[in-house]
Phi, psi and omega in degrees: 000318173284343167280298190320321171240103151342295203276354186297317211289346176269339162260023148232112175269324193271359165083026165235183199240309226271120144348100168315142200034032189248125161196127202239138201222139146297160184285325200071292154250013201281149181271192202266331181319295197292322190299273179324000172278287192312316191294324171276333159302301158001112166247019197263120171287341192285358206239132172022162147215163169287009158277356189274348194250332216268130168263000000 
């Protein structure tokens, strides 16, 4: 990245991007079905709902 862009090394001075501990995964291959099940089941209030996804 940094040979590509010049300006990387003064905003990543330790020369990385990426959120120490942080880690995110796609759902992947899940149909839309299997999603909207897990997602409506879900009993953890800290965790998603589909209103939260509806534009």
């Amino acid at each position: 990245m940094a040979m590509m862009n010049p300006k990387f090394r003064l905003r990543y001075p330790k020369g990385h991007f990426w959120s120490p501990g942080k880690f995110f995964r796609t759902i992947g291959d899940i149909d839309l079905k299997t999603t909207t099940h897990y997602i409506r089941n879900q009993h953890n209030m800290n965790q998603a709902t589909l209103q939260h996804f509806h534009t």
